[in-house]
N, C-alpha and C positions, 0 to 999 in steps of 0.2 A: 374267627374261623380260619385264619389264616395260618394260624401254626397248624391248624388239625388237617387243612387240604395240602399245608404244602410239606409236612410232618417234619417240624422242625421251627425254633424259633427264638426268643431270649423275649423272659418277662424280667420285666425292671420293674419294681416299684420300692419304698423305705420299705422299711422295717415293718411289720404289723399289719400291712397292708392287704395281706391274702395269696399270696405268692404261691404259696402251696397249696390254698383251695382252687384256686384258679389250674395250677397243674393237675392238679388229679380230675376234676372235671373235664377237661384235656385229654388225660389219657383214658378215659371212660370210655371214649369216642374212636381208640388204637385198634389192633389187633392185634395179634403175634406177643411176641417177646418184649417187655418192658423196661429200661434202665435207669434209673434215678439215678444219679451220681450227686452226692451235697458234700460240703465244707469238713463238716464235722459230728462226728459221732451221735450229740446229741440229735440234729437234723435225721440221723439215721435214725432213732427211737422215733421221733414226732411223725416220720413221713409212714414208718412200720404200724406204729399205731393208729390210721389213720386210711390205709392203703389195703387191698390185699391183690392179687393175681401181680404183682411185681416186684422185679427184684433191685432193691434200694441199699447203698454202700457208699463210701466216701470214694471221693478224686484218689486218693494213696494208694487202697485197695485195687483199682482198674489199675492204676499203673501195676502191680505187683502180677496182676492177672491178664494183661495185656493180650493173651491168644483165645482169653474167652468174647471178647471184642465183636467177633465174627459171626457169633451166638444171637447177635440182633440188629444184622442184618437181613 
């Protein structure tokens, strides 16, 4: 409960672990504006697939788009 009150947080866990059910169950719990940012492309298919009311894209992309940033705060 403490990423969801303090909105913000780093889940650790290997591989297979649930990483991504645990975030989206997470952001169930948001409002507003949603941001996924992951590694690589494929993560981008598994979080879309899996996800909907937010907008999920790779760390490259935000850099490219840098002044949409402001968009979720």
């Amino acid at each position: 409960m403490a990423i969801i009150n303090n909105r913000g947080g780093i889940i650790s866990l290997p591989t297979s672990a649930g990483k991504t059910r645990i975030a989206i169950e997470i952001l169930k719990h948001q409002v507003g504006k949603k941001l996924v940012l992951v590694p690589t492309k494929d993560l981008v298919k598994q979080w879309k697939d899996q996800i909907s009311g937010c907008d999920v894209d790779t760390y490259a992309m935000l850099y490219r788009h840098l002044d949409r940033l402001n968009d979720y705060q």
